[in-house]
N, C-alpha and C positions, 0 to 999 in steps of 0.2 A: 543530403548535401548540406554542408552548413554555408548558413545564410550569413551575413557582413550588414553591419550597419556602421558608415565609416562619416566621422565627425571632423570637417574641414574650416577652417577658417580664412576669409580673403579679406583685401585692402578694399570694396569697396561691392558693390550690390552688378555692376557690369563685368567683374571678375569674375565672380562667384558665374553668374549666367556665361560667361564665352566657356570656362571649365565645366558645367554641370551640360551645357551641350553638349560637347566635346565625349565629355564619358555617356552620353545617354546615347549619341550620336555613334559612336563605337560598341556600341553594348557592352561598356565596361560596366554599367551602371544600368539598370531594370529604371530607376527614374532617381529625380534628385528633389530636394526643398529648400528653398532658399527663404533664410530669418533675417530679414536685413534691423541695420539698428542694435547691432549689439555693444554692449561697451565693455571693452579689455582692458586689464592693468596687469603689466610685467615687469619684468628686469631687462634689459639688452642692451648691451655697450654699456654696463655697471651704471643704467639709469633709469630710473621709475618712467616707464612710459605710460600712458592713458590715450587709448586708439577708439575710435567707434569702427567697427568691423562689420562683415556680412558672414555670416553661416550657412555654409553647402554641408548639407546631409545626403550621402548616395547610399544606395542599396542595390547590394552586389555578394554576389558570393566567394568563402575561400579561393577559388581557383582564379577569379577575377583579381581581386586584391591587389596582386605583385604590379599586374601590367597599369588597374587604376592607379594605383602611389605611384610610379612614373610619372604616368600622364599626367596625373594633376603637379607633381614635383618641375614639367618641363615644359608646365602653361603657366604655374606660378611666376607670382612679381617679388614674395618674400624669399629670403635665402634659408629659412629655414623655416617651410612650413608646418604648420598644425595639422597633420592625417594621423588621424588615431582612429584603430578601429572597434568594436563592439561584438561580440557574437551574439547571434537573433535565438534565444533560444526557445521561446512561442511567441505565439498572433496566428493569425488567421490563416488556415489552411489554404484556401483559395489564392490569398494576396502571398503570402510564402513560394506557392509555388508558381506564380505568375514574374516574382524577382527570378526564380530557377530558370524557368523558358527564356526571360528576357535578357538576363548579365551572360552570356555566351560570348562574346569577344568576337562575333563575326560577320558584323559590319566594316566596312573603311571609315 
């Protein structure tokens, strides 16, 4: 099964926590990590913005994917959020497939 390692970014450290529930809560997400403190510089509406941001990291697998980018696209506060994802391709056999049993999508 390939595994997901998928890099999100929110407006604030209680966002990130209501969404990383949300997907751990649903088993869209095996678990999540929350970095708070981060600090962004972009373009949006043709102007340098500079944000301090919080970082939700979930771990989840392909088949999880579609329905996590919803979910977190229809908790978010941004109009166009940061979900980008990563393919796991080693670590740790044990923790690998403990993401596998856990992101199953069949919680409420």
């Amino acid at each position: 099964m390939e595994l997901k390692w998928v890099y999100i970014t929110t407006g604030n450290r209680e966002e990130a926590e209501s969404i990383g529930k949300a997907l751990v809560q649903s088993k869209l997400a095996a678990c999540v990590n929350i970095i708070d403190g981060m600090q962004s510089m972009y373009y949006w509406e043709n102007a340098l913005q500079t944000e301090t941001e919080t970082v939700l990291i979930a771990k989840t697998t392909r088949a999880m994917l579609p329905k996590l980018m919803e979910r977190v696209k229809k908790l978010h506060s941004y109009d166009c959020p940061c979900i980008i994802s990563f393919t796991v391709s080693e670590g740790n056999p044990p923790f690998l497939q403990w993401i596998e049993e856990q992101a199953k999508g069949t919680a409420s």
